[in-house]
N, C-alpha and C positions, 0 to 999 in steps of 0.2 A: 533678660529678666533681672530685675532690682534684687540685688544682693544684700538686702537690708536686716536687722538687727533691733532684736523687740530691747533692747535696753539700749537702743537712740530714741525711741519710741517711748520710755519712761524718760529718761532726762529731759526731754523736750518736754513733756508734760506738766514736770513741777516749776513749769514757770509761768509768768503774765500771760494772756493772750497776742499780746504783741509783740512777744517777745518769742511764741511757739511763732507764732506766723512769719517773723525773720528768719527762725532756725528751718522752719519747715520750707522756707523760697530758696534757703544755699543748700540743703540737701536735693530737693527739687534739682536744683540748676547743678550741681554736682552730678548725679544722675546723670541729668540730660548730656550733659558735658564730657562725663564717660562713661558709657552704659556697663562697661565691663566693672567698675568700680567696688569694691567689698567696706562694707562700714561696718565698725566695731567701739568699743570704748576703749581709749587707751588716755591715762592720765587723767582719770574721770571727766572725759569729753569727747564726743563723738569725732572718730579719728574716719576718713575714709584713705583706703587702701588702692592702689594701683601700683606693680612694680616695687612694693617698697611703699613708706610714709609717706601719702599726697598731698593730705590738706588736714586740718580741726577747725571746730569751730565753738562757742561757748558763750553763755549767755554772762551778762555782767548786770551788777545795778542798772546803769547807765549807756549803756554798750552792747555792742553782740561784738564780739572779737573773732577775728579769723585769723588763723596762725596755717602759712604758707611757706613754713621754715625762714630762713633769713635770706636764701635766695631769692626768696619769691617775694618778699620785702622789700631789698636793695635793688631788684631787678628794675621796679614798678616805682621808687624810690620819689619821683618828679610827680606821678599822676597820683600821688598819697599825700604830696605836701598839706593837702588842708583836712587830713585825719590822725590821729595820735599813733605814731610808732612808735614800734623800737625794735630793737633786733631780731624777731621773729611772727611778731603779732601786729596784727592792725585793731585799732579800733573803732568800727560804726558807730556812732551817736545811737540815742535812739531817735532822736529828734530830725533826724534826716534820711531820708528813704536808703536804701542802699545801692549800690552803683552795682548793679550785677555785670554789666558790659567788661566792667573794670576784674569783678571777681571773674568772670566766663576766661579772659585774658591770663589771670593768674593760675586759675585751674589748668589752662594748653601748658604755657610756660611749665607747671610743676610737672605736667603731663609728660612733655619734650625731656626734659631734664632727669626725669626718674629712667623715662625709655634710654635716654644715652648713658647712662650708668651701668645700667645693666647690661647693657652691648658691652661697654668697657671688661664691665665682670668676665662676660663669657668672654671676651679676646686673651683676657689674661690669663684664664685661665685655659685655656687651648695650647699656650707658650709651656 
């Protein structure tokens, strides 16, 4: 069951139609990507949860931004060249469709990455 969050549900609304219909396809595809997932607002932006901080995303003038920590930026670093980084955020145009394939990839990776962290935690803390 969707772990979802009625105030994802008003930030997405005070914007464009094209601009809910972006935010509404990475939550969609977040979801589908990990069903167990928990969405909330952190930093006035719809933050979703798994193991720890997974992904945000946020609507722009110009842009819909996805912020995948700076791993999950430098990771993907060669297939983002022809979108605007920087050390934690991507930027979609709006003028170009969105690369979900690309995002589906970054959601496992933060996925993978949050899961072994917290292995780490519990090893250490077992010591």
């Amino acid at each position: 069951m969707r772990d979802q969050d009625s105030r994802v549900d008003a930030y997405i609304a005070q914007f464009s139609e094209e601009q809910q219909s972006r935010m509404k396809a990475l939550r969609s595809l977040i979801h589908e990507t990990v069903p167990q997932v928990r969405e909330t607002i952190k930093y006035a932006m719809p933050t979703f949860l798994y193991e720890g901080d997974l992904i945000y995303f946020a609507a722009n003038k110009n842009h819909t931004g996805l912020y995948p920590m700076p791993s999950g930026v430098s990771h993907f670093a060669e297939e983002l060249l022809s979108y605007h980084t920087s050390k934690g955020a991507i930027r979609f145009p709006l003028d170009r469709a969105l690369p979900l394939d690309l995002i589906r990839r970054i959601i496992l990776f933060r996925v993978e990455e949050n899961e072994r962290k917290q292995e780490e935690k519990k090893h250490k803390n077992k010591k």
